[in-house]
C-alpha positions in Angstrom: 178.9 110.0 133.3 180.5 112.1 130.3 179.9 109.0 128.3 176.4 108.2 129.0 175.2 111.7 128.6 176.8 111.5 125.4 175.3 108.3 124.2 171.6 109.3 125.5 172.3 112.7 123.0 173.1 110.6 120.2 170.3 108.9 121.1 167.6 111.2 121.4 169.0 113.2 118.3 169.2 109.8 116.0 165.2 109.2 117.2 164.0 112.6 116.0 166.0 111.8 112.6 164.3 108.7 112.2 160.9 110.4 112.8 161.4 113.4 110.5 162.2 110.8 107.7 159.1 108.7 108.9 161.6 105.6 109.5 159.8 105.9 113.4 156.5 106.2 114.9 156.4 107.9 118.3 153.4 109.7 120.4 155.8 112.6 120.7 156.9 115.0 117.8 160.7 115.1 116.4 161.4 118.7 118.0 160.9 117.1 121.6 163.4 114.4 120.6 165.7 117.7 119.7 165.1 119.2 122.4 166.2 116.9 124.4 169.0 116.4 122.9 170.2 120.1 123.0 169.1 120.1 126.9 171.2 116.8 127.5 174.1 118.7 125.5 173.8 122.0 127.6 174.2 119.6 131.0 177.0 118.4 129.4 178.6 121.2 128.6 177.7 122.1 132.2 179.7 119.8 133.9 182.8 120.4 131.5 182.8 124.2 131.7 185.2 125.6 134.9 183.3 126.6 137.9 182.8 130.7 136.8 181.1 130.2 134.0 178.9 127.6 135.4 175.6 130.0 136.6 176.1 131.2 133.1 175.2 127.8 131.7 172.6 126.8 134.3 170.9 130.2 133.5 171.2 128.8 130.0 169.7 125.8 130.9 166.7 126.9 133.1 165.7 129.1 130.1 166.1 125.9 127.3 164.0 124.3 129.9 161.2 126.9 129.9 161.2 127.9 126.6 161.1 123.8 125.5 157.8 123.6 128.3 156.2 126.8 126.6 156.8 125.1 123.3 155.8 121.3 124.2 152.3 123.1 125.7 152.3 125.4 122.6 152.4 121.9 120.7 149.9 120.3 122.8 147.1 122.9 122.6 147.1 124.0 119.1 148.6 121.2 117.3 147.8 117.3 119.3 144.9 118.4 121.3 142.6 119.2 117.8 143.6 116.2 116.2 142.3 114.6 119.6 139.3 116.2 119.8 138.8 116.0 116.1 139.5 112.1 116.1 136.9 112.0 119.0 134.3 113.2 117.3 134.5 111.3 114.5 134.6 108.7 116.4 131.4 109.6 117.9 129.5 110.1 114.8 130.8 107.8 112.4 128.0 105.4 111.4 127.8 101.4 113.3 127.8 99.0 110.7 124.1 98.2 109.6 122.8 94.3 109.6 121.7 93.7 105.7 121.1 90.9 103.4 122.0 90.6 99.8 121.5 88.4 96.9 124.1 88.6 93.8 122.6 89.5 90.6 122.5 86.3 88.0 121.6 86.0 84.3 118.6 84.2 83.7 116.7 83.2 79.8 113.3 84.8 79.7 111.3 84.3 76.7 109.4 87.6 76.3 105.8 87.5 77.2 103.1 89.5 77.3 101.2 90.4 80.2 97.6 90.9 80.6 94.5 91.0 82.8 91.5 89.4 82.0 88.4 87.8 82.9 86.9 84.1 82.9 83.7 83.0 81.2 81.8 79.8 80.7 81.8 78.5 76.9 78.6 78.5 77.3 76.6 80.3 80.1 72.9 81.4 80.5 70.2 81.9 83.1 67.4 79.6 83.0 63.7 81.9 82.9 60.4 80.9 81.9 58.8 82.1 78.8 55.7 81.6 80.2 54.8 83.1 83.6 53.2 80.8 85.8 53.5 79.5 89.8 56.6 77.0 90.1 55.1 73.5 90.3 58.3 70.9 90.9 62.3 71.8 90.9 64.2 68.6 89.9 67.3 69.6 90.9 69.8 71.3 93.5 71.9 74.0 93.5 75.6 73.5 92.4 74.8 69.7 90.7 75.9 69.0 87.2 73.2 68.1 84.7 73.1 66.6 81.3 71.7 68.1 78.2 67.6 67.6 78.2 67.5 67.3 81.9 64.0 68.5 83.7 64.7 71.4 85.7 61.7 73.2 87.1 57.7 72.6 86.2 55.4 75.1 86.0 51.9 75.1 87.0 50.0 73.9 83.3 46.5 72.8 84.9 45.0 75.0 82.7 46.5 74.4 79.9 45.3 70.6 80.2 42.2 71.7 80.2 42.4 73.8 77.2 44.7 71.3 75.3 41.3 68.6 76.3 39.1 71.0 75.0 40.9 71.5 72.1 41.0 67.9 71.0 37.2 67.7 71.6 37.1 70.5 69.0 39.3 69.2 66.3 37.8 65.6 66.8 34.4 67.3 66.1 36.0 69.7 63.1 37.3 66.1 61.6 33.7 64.4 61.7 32.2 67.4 60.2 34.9 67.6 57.6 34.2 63.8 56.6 31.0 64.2 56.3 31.5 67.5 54.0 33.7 65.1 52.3 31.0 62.5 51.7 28.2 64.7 50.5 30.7 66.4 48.3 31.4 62.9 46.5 27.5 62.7 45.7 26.9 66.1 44.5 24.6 67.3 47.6 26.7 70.2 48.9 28.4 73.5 48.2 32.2 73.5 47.6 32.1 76.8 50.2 31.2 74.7 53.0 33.5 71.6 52.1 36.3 74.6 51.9 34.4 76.2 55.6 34.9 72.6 57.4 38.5 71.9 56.1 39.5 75.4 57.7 38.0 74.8 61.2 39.2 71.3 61.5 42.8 73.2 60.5 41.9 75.7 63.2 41.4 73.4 66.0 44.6 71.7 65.2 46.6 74.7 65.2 44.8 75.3 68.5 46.3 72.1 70.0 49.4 72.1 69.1 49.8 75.8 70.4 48.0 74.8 73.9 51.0 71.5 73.7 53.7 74.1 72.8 52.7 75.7 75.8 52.7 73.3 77.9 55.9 72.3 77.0 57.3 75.9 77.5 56.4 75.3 80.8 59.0 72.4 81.4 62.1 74.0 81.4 65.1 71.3 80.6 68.5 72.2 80.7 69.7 73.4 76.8 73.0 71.6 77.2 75.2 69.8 80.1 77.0 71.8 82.2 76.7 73.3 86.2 73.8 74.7 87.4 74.1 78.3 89.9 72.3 78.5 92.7 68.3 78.0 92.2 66.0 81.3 93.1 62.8 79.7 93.0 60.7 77.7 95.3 57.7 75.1 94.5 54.6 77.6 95.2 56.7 80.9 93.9 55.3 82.9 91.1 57.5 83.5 88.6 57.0 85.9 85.4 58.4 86.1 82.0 62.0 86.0 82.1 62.7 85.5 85.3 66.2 84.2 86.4 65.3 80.7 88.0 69.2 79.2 88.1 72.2 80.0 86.1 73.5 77.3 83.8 77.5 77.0 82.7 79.7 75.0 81.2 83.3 75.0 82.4 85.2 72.9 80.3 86.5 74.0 78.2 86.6 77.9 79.6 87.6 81.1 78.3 89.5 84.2 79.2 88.9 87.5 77.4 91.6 89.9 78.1 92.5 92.9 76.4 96.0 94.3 75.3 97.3 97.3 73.2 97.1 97.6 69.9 100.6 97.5 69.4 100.9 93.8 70.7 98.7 92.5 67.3 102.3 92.2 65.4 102.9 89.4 68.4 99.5 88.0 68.7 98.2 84.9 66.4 95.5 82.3 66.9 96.7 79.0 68.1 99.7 80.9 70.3 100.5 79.3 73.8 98.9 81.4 76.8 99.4 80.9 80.6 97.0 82.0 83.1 97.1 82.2 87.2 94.4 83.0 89.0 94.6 84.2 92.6 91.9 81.7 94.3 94.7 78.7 93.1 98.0 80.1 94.1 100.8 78.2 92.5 99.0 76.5 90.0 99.3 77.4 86.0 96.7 76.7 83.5 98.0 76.0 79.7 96.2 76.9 77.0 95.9 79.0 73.4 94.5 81.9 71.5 90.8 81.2 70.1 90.0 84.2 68.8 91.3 87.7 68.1 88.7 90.8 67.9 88.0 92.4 64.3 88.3 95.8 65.7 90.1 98.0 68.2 88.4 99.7 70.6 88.4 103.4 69.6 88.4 104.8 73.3 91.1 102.7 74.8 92.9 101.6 71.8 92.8 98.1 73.0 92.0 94.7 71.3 90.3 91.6 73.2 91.5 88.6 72.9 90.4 85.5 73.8 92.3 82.5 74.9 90.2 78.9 75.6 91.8 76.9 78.5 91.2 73.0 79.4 89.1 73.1 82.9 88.3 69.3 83.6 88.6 69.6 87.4 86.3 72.8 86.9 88.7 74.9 89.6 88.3 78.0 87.0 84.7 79.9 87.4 83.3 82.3 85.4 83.9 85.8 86.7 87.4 84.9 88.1 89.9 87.5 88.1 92.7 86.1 85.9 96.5 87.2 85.0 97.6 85.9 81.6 100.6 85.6 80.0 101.4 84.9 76.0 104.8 84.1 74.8 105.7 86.9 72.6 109.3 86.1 71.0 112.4 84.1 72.0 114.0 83.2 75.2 117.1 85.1 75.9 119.3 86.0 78.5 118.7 89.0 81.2 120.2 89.7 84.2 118.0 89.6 87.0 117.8 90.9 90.9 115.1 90.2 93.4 112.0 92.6 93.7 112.9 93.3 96.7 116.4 94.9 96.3 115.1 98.0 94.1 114.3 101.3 95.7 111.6 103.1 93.4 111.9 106.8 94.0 111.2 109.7 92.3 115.3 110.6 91.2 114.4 106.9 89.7 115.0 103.3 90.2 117.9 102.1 92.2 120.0 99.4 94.4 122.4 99.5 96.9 125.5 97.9 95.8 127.9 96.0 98.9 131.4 96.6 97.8 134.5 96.2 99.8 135.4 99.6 101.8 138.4 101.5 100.3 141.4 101.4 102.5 142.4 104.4 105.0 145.6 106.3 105.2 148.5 104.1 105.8 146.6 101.0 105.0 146.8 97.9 102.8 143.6 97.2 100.4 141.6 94.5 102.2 140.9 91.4 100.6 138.0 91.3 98.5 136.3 88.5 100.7 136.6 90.4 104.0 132.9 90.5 105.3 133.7 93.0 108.1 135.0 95.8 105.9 131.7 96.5 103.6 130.3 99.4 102.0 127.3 99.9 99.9 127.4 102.2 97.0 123.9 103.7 95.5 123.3 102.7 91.6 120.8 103.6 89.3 119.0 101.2 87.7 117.0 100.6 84.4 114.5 98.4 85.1 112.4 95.7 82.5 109.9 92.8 82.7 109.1 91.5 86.4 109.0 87.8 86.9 107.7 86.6 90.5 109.8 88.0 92.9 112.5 88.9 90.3 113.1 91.6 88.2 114.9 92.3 84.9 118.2 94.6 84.8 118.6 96.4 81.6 121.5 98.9 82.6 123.4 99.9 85.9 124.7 96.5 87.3 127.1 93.5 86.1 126.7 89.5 86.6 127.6 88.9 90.6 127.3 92.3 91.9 125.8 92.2 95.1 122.4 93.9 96.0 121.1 94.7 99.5 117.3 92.7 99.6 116.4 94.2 103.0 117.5 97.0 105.7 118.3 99.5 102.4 116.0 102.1 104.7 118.9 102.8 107.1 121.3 103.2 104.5 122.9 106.4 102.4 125.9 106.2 100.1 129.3 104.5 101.8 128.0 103.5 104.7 129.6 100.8 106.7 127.2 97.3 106.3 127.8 93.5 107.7 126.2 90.6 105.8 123.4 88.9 108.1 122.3 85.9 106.3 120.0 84.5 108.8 117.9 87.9 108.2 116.6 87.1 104.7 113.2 87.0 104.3 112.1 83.4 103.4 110.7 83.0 99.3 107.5 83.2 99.0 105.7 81.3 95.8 102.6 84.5 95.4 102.8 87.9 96.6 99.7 88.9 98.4 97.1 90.7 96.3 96.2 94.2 97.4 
């Protein structure tokens, strides 16, 4: 008995050692391991001491035993129980790892381009009117049909004009007899110069008075000026029509031009003959080649802007006059940028920024998990200088390095160090045009 008494003090005093010097982990503190030890000592000394001095010891005892309970509760209410409730609580509260997707940040070669926003029109356009009013006697053609140069379009009522241009001929055909015959009696002396000069001038007059009555009824058969498309048609056989009055539009589409306008800083970039690119949004995913035809011979003094104009090959005819167009005019050398998606920048007022998934630092008493570890992720907020936006891509002047990480989606849950897991099946699928507002 002696022996193992002595063995289990040894014991108990060795263990609180070993946890003082952190050689040993154990749910109770050193000074219980202690006390133990000094209790298992006093029974000792108990059963060795002679039989008078016994209550002595036992008194001894009872009182180790209380004051070693006061102390473990002491322990336990002030000292364990915070750390449990504390540990609680945080456990309560500390943020669930948030679902996000990422993309790593790549270098790309951009050749520097200039942006614009113009407008498309027909190398040559005009609206088809009468110069002569008049009721609409035959359309020869339909609307949206491609004509040739010289092609009839639309007659107009010349009835009248028949008539005149017949009565006309009857006058010059009389004005030439009479001038002959002046002629004649002129040769043998038997009239007056005045009335060889009178006759001359009316037969003159009565030919000027048929070819303006043929002029006129030629104005009123309107042909197309050159080939191209013809509009839809606004008049009808039977409809008067007055001077200037927009029967059909008339435009020719290939080539076609875009007039755009850019500052007045861009000229030191901007020469006839450069390569332009244009989209338009009625053809998404299709790019038109073409060059500069012509640069403006003066700035605007309001906006400080220069139009340009770029002429573009259009032999399917897709591009219409009046079309909204986004051009584009290489503007230097390519060269290499680092590049995010679009979709991984949060604009804000404190500025531009990503979230940046980094392996979460290691806790108290822990190893440094392994950089590829997916289920121990942070993300870390970076500022970001942003430059020239490609598609769904964006250029990264300062504020993030080749491969870094970016979230793409979920960044509205997020704040600084919060815990994040990689869901790759939540991407959002690419998309070749962003919707127009």
């Amino acid at each position: 008995m002696k022996w193992i008494l002595l063995a289990l003090i040894a014991l108990a005093g060795a263990a609180g050692a070993a946890e003082l010097t952190g050689k040993l982990t154990a749910p109770v503190p050193p000074p219980a391991f202690f006390a133990i030890a000094v209790l298992l000592a006093i029974i000792l000394l108990a059963s060795l001491a002679p039989r008078r001095i016994r209550p002595v010891i036992v008194f001894a005892l009872v009182l180790v035993l209380l004051v070693g309970v006061s102390g473990g509760l002491y322990y336990f209410q002030f000292v364990i129980k915070p750390e449990m409730v504390k540990g609680f609580i945080a456990a309560s509260f500390s943020p669930k790892p948030t679902a996000v997707t990422a993309e790593p940040v790549v270098k790309e070669t951009w050749a520097p381009r200039l942006p614009a926003i113009g407008t498309l029109h027909a190398f040559q356009g005009v609206d088809i009117a009468p110069q002569i009013a008049g009721v609409v006697k035959a359309v020869h053609f339909k609307s949206g049909e491609d004509v040739a140069a010289g092609a009839p379009l639309v007659d107009i009522d010349d009835s009248v004009d028949q008539a005149d241009l017949k009565n006309g001929l009857a006058q010059l055909k009389n004005a030439e007899i009479t001038l002959e015959r002046q002629q004649q009696l002129m040769v043998g002396g038997n009239t007056a110069k005045a009335q060889l000069d009178t006759a001359q001038a009316a037969r003159d007059s009565a030919e000027a008075a048929v070819e303006r009555t043929r002029a006129i009824i030629a104005q009123k058969t309107i042909v197309a000026p050159f080939a191209g498309r013809l509009g839809i048609t606004k008049a009808d056989v039977g409809q008067y029509v007055a001077v200037g009055f927009s029967l059909v539009t008339l435009q020719q589409l290939d080539p076609i031009y875009a007039d755009f306008s850019t500052p007045e800083q861009s000229l030191r970039t901007l020469a006839v003959g450069q390569e332009t690119r244009l989209t338009v949004d009625a053809l998404p995913g299709q790019t038109f080649v073409g060059k500069i035809a012509a640069i403006d011979a003066r700035v605007a003094q309001d906006s400080r802007n220069i139009l340009v104009r770029a002429v573009f090959d259009n032999p399917d005819r897709k591009l219409l006059p009046g079309m909204f167009a986004q051009v584009e005019v290489d503007s230097g050398t390519p060269e290499e940028v680092l590049t995010a998606p679009r979709t991984a920048v949060v604009y804000s007022l404190y500025g531009d920024n990503v979230f940046v998934v980094k392996p979460a630092p290691p806790k108290a008493g822990q190893a440094q998990a392994a950089s590829s570890d997916k289920e121990n992720l942070i993300v870390e907020r970076r500022f970001v200088r942003l430059g020239a936006t490609r598609g769904e891509r964006v250029a990264i002047l300062e504020g993030l390095e080749p491969g870094a990480l970016v979230v793409t989606s979920g960044q509205i849950k997020l704040q600084p160090n919060f815990p994040v897991t990689l869901d790759a099946a939540g991407a959002l699928p690419s998309r070749p045009v962003l919707p127009k507002p």
